[in-house]
C-alpha positions as CSV (number, residue, x, y, z in Angstrom):
1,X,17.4,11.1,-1.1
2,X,16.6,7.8,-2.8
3,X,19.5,7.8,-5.9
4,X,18.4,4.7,-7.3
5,X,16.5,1.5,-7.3
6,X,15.9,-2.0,-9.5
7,X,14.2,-5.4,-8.3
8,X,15.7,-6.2,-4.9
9,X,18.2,-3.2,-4.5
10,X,18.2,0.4,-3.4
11,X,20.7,3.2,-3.2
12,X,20.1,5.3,-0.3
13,X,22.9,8.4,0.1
14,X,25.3,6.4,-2.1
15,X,24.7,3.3,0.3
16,X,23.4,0.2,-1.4
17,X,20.6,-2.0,0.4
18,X,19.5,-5.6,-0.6
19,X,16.7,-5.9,1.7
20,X,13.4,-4.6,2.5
21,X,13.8,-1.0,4.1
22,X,12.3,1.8,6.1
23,X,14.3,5.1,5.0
24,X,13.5,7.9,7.9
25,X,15.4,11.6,7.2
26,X,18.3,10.6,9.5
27,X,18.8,7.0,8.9
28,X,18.3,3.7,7.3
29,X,16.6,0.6,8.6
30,X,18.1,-2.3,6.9
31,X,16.9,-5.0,9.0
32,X,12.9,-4.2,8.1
33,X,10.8,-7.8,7.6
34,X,7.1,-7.9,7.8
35,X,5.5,-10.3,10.1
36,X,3.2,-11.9,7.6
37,X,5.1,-11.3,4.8
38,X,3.3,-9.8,1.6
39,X,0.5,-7.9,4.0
40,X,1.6,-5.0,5.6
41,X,0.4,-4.6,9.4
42,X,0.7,-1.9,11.9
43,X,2.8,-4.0,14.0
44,X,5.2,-3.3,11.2
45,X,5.3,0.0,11.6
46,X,5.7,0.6,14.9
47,X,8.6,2.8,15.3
48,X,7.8,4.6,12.2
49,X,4.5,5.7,14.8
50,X,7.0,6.4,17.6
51,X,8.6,8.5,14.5
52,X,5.4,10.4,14.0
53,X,5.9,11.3,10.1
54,X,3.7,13.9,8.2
55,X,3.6,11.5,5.7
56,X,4.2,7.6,4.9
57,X,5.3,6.4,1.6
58,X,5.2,2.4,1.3
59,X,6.4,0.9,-1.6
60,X,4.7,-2.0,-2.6
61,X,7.4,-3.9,-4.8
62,X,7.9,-3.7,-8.7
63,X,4.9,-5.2,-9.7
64,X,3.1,-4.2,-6.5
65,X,1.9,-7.5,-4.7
66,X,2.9,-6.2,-0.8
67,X,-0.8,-5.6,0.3
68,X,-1.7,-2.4,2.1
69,X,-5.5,-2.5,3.6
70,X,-7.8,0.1,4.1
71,X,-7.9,-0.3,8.2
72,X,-4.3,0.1,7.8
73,X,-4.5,3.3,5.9
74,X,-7.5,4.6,7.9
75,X,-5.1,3.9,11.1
76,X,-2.4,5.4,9.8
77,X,-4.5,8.5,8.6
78,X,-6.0,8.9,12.8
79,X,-2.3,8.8,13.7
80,X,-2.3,12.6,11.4
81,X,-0.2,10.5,8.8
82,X,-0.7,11.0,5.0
83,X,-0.5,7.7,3.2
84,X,1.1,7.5,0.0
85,X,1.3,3.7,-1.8
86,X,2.3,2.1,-4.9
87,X,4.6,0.5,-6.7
88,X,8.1,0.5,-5.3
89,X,9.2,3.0,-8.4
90,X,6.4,5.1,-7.9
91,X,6.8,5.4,-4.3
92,X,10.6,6.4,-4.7
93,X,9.8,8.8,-7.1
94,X,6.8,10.0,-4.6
95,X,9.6,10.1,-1.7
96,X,11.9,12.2,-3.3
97,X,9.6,14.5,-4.3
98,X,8.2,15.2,-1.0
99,X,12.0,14.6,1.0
100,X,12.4,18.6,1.0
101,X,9.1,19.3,1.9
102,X,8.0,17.6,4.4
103,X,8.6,15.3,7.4
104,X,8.6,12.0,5.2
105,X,9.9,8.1,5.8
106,X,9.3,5.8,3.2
107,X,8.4,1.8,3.6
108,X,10.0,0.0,0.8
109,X,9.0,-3.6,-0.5
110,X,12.1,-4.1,-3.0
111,X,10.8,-7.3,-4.8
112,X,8.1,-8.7,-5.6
């Protein structure tokens, strides 16, 4: 469960991150960095594929500016992964919602 986020933090379980994260049922990854930065790319999700989720939520910073493309999404979807995207508080608010329900690892962008 997601307890709380603002620009450039996150509370995961009572744990505070202030970095970029990937947030899978069991565990935290802390040390999550995109290779070109503000576009997401499958490369960057590689062991969220190893993973195999039912469903993906990214979060694509406050105001939103991390892109997401279509071939990503369309990949993502052949894998058998749902793809939620948005905003990094709509995302969190998507994750929690869907934590209890299904197999679920969320992407988060915590900035910009």
């Amino acid at each position: 469960m997601i307890d709380s986020y603002s620009f450039g933090s996150v509370t995961v379980n009572g744990k505070s991150y202030n970095s970029d994260v990937i947030i899978y049922p069991d565990r935290v990854n802390a040390s999550w960095w995109r290779k070109q930065g503000h576009n997401l790319c499958l490369e960057d999700l590689e062991e969220v594929l190893r993973y195999k989720p039912e469903v993906l939520v990214i979060g694509q910073g406050k105001p939103g500016l991390m892109k997401v493309k279509a071939a990503l999404v369309d990949r993502l979807h052949q894998e058998g992964i749902e793809v939620v995207t948005g905003s990094t508080e709509s995302a969190i608010r998507a994750y929690n919602e869907l934590c209890s329900k299904k197999k679920v690892v969320a992407a988060l962008h915590l900035t910009c």
